[in-house]
Each structure stands twice: as structure tokens, then as C-alpha cells.
N, C-alpha and C positions, 0 to 999 in steps of 0.2 A: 434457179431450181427448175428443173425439164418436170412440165405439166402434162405427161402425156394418158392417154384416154381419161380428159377431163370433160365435162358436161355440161352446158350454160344454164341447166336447169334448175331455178332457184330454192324446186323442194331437197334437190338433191345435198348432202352434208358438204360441210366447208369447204375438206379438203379434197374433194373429187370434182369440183369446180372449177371452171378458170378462170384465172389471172392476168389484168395485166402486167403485171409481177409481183413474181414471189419470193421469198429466198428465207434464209435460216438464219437468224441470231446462232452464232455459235458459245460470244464471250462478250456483250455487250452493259455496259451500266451508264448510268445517267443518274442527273438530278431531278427528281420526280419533281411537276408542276402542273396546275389546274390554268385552264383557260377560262378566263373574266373576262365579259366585254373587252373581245381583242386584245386582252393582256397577257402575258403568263407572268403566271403569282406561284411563286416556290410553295410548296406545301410538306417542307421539313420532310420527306420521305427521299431514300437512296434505292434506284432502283436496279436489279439487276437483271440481266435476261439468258439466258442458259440453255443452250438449245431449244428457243425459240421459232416457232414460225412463222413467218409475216406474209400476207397478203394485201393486194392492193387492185380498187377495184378502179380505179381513177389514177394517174397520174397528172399535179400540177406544173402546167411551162413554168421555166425559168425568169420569163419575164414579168410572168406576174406577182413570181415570188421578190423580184427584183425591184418591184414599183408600191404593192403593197405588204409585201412584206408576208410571211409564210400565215401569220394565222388570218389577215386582210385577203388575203388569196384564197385561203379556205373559206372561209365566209362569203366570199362575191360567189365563187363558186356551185355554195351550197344554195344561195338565193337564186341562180340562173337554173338549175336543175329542181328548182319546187322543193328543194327538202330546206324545212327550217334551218338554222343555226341553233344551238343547246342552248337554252334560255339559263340566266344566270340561277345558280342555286339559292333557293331560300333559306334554306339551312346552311350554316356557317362553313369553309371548308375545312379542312382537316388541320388541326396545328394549331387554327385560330378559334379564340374564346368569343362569343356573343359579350359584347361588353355590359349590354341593357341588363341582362338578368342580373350579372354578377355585383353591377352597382348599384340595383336596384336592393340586392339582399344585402350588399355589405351598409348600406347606408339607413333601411329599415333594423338593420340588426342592431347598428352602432346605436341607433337613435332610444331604439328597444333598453339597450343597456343604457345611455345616459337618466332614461326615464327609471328605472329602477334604482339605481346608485341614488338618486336626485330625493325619491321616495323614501329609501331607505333614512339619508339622511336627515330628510324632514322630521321622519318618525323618531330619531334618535335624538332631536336637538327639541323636539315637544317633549318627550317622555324624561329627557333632563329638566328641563324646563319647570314639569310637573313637578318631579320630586323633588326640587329646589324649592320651590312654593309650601310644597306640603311640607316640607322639615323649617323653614323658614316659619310657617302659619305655624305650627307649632308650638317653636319655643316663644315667639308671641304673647299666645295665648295664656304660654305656662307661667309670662313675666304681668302679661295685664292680667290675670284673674286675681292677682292680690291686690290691687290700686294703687298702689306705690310704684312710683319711679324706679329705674333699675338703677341701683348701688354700683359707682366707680372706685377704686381703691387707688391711691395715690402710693408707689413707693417712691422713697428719697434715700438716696446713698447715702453714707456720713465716713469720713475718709478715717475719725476714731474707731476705737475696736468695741463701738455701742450697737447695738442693734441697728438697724434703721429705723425711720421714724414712720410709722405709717397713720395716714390719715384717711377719715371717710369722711364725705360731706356726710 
């Protein structure tokens, strides 16, 4: 792309600057990725470029991209000219879920419900419990308040066409 009456002057706006080259994406896509400590990590994004312009203010040799490899190349580079390298992000990058939060809530949640279930049921096997006793105490009472034994009734089959024969102690 011809840079002509461009200006080295760096208040000046981007495109009236010069290059050591430049040129135009006309039709260009790729797979979006982040750089990590000298890695590239896909970050799930499709990128596409569309009449784009590109500038470049640095051009990397071949060799260096040849020994350390293009993002080792950028890095040695950016260390020799004083400008840091992009410190890794603190926040998670794009695509990817923080795991700490999400198991920390799924496992205070889970834990939250077993305590409840756990509660509930205690309460439902006392309150059986209870009214078991109290209808039990009950008929108890209703059979010792006369002082007599409680009466069993014996029946006995008889295979004639008598009655049966019933006995009481």
C-alpha cells in the first residue's frame, strides 16, 4: 500500500504515519487465539477481516522466527527495545469458565441441599415418632386405668355346622 505524504510524527493519526509496511486485508479469516506465556490458546472465536488495514511498525527476521518461533521472537524482541511483554491475564480468557467459583458454588449448594433434605427428614421421622407414642400412650392408659389385664379372645374352628367355640381366659 504506497504511503505517500506520511509523517513520522507520533501525535499525528495512524493512518497519515509511516510504515514499515502496510497493506489491506481485503478477504482474510482465521481462528481467533490469545497469547499465554508464549502459547497460543484458541479462544473459541472465528475471525474475519474485511477490508482491513494493517500496519507495521517493526518487521521480525526470518531467522528468528525460525529458532524461536514467531511468538519467542516477539517476546526476545519486545525485551531488547524496553517494552514489556503483555503480562498474563488475571481474568480468565474468553470461552474459558474460572473453575474455583463454579465449584466452590456447586459444592456449597449441593452441600446446602443435603443439609436440608437431612433436616427435613429428621423432623418427619421425630414428629412420626411423637405421634406414635402419643396414640400408643394412649390406648395404654385407656386399658391400665381399669386394673385389669387386657382380655384375649380365643377363636377355634369346628369343621360341624356349630358355631365356633369361643373361649376367654
Amino acid at each position: 500500500m504506497p504511503q505517500s505524504s506520511c509523517t513520522n510524527d507520533t501525535a499525528a493519526p495512524l493512518r497519515q504515519r509511516c510504515w514499515i509496511s502496510a497493506g489491506m486485508y481485503n478477504d482474510f479469516g482465521l481462528v481467533g487465539q490469545d497469547v499465554d506465556r508464549y502459547l497460543f490458546v484458541p479462544n473459541n472465536y472465528t475471525v474475519w477481516l474485511l477490508n482491513t488495514m494493517y500496519a507495521c511498525n517493526a518487521i521480525l527476521p526470518e531467522e528468528c522466527i525460525a529458532s524461536l518461533g514467531p511468538v519467542g521472537c516477539l517476546y526476545s524482541k519486545l525485551s531488547q527495545s524496553g517494552q514489556a511483554p503483555p503480562s498474563p491475564s488475571a481474568v480468565p480468557l474468553p470461552g474459558r469458565i474460572a473453575l474455583t467459583p463454579v465449584l466452590a458454588g456447586s459444592l456449597a449448594g449441593g452441600a446446602g441441599l443435603v443439609a436440608i433434605v437431612l433436616t427435613a427428614m429428621g423432623l418427619l421421622m421425630w414428629w412420626r415418632r411423637r405421634q406414635r407414642l402419643a396414640v400408643g400412650s394412649n390406648s395404654y392408659r385407656t386399658v391400665s386405668r381399669s386394673g385389669a389385664p387386657p382380655r384375649h379372645t380365643v377363636v377355634r374352628p369346628s369343621c360341624g355346622g356349630d358355631a365356633a367355640d369361643a373361649t376367654s381366659p
